[in-house]
C-alpha positions in Angstrom: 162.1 95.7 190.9 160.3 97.3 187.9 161.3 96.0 184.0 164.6 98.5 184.2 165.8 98.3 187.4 165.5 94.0 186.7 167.7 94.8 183.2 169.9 96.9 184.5 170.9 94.5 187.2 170.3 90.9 185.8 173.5 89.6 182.9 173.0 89.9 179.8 174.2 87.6 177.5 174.2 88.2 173.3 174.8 85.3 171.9 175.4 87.0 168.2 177.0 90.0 167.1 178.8 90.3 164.0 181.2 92.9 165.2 184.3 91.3 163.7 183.0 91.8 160.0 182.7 95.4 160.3 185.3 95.9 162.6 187.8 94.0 159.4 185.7 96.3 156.5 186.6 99.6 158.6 189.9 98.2 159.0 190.8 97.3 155.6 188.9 101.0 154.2 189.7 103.6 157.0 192.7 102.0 158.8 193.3 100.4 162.4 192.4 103.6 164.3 189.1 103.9 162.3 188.4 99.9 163.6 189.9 100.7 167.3 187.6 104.3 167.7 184.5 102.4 166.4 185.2 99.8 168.9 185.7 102.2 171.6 182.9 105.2 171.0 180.5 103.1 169.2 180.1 99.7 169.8 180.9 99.6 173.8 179.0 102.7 174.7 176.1 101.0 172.6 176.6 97.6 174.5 176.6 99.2 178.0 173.3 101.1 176.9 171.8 97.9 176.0 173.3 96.2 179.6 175.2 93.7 177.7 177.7 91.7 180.0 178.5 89.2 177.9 179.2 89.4 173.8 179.7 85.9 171.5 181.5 87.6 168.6 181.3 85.1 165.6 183.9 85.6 163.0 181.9 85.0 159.6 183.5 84.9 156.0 181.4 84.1 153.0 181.8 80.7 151.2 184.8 81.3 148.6 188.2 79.2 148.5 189.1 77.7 151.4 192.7 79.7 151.6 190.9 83.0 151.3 188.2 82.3 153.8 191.0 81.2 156.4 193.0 84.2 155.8 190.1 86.4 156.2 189.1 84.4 160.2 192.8 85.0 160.8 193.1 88.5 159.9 189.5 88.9 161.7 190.8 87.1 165.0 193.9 89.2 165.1 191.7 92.1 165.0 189.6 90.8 167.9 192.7 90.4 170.2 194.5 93.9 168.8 191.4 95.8 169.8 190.5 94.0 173.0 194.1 94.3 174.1 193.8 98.1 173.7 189.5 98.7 175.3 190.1 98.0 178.9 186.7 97.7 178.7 186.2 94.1 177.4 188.1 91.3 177.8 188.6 88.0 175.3 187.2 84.9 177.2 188.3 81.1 177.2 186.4 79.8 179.7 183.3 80.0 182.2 185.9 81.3 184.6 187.4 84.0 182.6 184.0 84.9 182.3 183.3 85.4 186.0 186.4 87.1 186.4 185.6 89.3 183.2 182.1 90.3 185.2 183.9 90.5 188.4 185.8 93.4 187.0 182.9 95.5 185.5 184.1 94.4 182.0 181.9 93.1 178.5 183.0 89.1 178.2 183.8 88.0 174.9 183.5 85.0 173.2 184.9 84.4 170.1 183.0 81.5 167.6 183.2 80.8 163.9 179.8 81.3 161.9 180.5 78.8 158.6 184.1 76.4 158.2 184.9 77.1 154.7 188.1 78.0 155.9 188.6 74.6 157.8 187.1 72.9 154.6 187.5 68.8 155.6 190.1 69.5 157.4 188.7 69.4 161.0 192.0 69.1 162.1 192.7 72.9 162.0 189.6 73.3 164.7 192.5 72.7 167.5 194.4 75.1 166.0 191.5 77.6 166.0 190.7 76.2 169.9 193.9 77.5 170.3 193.4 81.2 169.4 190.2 81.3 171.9 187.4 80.2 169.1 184.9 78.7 171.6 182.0 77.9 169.6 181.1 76.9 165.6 178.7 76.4 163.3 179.3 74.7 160.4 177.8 76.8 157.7 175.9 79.7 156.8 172.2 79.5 154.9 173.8 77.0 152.2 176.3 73.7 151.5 179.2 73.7 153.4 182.0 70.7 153.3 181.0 69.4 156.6 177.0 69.7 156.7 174.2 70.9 154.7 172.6 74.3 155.2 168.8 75.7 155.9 168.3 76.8 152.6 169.2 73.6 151.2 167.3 71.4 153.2 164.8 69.8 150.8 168.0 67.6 149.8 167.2 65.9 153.2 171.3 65.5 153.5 172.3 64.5 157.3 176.0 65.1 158.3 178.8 63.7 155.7 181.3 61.3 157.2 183.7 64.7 157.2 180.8 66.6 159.6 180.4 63.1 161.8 184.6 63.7 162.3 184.5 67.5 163.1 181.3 67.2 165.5 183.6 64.7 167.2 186.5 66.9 167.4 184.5 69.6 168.7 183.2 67.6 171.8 186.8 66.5 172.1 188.3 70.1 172.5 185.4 71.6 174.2 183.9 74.1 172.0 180.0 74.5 171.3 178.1 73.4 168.2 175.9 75.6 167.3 173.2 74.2 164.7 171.5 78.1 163.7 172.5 77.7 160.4 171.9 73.8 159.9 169.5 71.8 157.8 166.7 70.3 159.5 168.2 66.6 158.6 171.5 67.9 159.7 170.4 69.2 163.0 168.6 65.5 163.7 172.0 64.1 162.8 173.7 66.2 165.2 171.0 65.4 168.2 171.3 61.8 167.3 175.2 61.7 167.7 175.9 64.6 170.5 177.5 63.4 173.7 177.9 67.1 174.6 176.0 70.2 175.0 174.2 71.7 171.6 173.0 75.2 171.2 171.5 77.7 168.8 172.9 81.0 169.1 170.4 83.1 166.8 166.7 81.2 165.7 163.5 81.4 166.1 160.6 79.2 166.6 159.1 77.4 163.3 156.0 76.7 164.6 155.7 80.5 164.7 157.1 81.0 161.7 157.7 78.5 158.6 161.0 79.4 157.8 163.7 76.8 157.0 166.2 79.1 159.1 163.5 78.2 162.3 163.5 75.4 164.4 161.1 73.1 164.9 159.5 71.6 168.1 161.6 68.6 167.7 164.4 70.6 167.8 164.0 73.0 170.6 163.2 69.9 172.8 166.6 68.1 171.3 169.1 71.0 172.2 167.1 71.5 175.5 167.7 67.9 175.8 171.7 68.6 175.5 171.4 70.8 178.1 171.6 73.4 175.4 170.3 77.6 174.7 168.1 78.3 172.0 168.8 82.6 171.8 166.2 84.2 170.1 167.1 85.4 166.4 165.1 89.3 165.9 165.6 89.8 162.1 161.9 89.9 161.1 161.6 87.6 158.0 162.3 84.7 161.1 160.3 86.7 163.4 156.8 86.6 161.1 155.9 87.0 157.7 153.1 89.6 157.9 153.5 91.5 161.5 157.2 91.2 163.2 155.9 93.1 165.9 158.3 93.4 169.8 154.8 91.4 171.1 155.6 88.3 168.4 159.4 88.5 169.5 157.9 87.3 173.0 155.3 85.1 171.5 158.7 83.0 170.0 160.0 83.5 173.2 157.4 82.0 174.8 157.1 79.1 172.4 160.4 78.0 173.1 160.5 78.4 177.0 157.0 76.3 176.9 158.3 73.8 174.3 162.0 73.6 175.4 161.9 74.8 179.3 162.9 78.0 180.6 165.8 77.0 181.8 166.7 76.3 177.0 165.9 79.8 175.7 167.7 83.2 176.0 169.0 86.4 173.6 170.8 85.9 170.1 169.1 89.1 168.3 171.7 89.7 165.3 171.3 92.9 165.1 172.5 93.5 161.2 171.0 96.9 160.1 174.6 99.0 160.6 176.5 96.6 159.4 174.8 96.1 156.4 174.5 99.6 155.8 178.0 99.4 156.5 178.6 96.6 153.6 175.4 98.6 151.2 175.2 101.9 152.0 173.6 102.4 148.6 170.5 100.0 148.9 167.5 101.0 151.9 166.9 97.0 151.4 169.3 94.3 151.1 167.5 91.1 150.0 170.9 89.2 150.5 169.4 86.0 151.1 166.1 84.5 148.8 163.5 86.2 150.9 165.4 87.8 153.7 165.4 91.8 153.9 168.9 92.0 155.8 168.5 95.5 156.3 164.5 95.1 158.0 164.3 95.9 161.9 161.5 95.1 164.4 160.6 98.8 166.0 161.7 99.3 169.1 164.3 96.3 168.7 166.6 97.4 166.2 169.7 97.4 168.2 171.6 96.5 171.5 170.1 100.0 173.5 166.6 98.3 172.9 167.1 95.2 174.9 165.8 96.3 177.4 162.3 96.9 175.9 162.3 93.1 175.2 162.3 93.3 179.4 159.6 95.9 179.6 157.3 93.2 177.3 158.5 90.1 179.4 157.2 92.0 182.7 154.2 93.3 181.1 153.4 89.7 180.0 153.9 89.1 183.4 156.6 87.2 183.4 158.6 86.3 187.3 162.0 88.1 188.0 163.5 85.0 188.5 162.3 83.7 184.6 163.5 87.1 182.5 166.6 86.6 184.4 167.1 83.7 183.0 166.4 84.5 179.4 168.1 87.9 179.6 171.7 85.9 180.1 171.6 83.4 183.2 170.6 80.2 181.0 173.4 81.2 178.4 176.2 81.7 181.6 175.2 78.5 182.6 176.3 76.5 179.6 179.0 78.8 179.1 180.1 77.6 182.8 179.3 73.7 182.5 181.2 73.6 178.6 183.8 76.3 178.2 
């Protein structure tokens, strides 16, 4: 098979979308047929063009009061199963099997996670509550301090997990839902690999050896997730990608990295696409520097959104990659955790 014929027909699994923020902002300003025709003639005609099968949907809120940042993943998770009720298109997933069955019937499988807790606070009793409405994988925080661990942009504190983040990694393995340490400190993330009994992943990062960013992982790392059993899906936003030239080709060299570092069987897709929905959120800036050095609004060309994926299979082939190996990053390694955890 050539590069298109191999994307069109192998599952592809994005690990990171953050469809539910913009899906609540068009919501809350245009009203719930605004959010249910975006959902319809946008975002799932732009999936299918991209040959996405399978969609993690993390539900992120920004750090405020813990009441109003659990209102806000309510209302969000409501809106997830409103919409998906009504798109015969997709269908909310629970489990590996739902999954299958989702694939089975031509339909986009969604996962639901949270990115950041600061609606669960300390209270890591509320993650059975969320295990309950369908939330099937976490991370603790998002780029800074959280109640239950420490985030990349405040890692020169060298803070590993408090007692609170020991309990809710605990609880997590107990119901069954993924931890996913993108967003982690680096001490953090080796307190997590030291206590894991269960799987680990990284939905969205890149390689830090590549790129010295305190959002990257490091060798260490990769190896310890792989070591899980774990995904490492390969983050596209260009201040991870390189400093100087965040180029399709270095995409690949990061995905290389990691398959070399970690195996090929540890590394696959978590682009977080963010350009719409930040122009969504800042229509009035052409940059959003939201985050220290980070241009949220900054694309790599010719992967700037879900209908580009498959030029990231174009490059793999070109590099001369096997079938069997794109396959694998393109969603296979990312199914198979799904399978073994969900």
């Amino acid at each position: 098979m050539d590069a298109h014929e191999i994307h069109r027909d192998a599952v592809v699994v994005d690990a990171h979308n953050d469809l539910p923020v913009l899906l609540l902002l068009r919501n809350r300003e245009l009203g719930a047929q605004s959010a249910g025709r975006y959902w319809s003639e946008r975002w799932v005609p732009e999936a299918r063009a991209g040959g996405v099968d399978v969609q993690v949907l993390p539900i992120y809120v920004a750090p405020e009061v813990a009441e109003a940042s659990l209102r806000s993943t309510l209302l969000q998770i409501e809106l997830l199963e409103r919409e998906a009720a009504q798109t015969p298109e997709v269908a909310l997933c629970r489990s590996g099997s739902d999954i299958d069955a989702a694939l089975g019937d031509g339909k986009i499988a969604l996962i639901v996670a949270l990115e950041g807790t600061s609606g669960i606070g300390i209270d890591v009793e509320l993650f059975a509550i969320m295990h309950r409405l369908g939330v099937r994988m976490v991370s603790f925080t998002h780029w800074s301090r959280a109640m239950l661990a420490e985030g990349s942009a405040d890692e020169e504190t060298g803070s590993r997990l408090p007692a609170s983040g020991v309990r809710a990694l605990a609880e997590l393995e107990r119901l069954g839902i993924l931890l996913d340490v993108s967003h982690l400190a680096a001490p953090s993330v080796d307190h997590v690999l030291e206590l894991a009994t269960r799987t680990v992943v990284a939905t969205h990062s890149c390689a830090r050896a590549l790129r010295d960013h305190h959002r990257n992982l490091s060798d260490e790392h990769l190896r310890g997730i792989a070591a899980t059993g774990g995904v490492i899906g390969m983050n596209v936003l260009p201040a991870f990608v390189d400093e100087t030239d965040p180029t399709l080709d270095r995409v690949v060299d990061h995905i290389e990295h990691i398959a070399e570092v970690a195996g090929i069987d540890h590394v696959g897709l978590g682009p977080d696409f963010l350009r719409e929905y930040m122009d969504a959120l800042y229509p009035q800036y052409e940059q959003f520097v939201g985050f220290a050095d980070v241009d949220m609004k900054a694309i790599v060309p010719g992967l700037a959104r879900e209908r580009d994926l498959p030029n990231l299979t174009q490059r793999l082939v070109e590099r001369g990659w096997a079938e069997p190996d794109v396959r694998k990053v393109l969603g296979e390694n990312w199914l198979r955790v799904f399978r073994e955890s969900l």
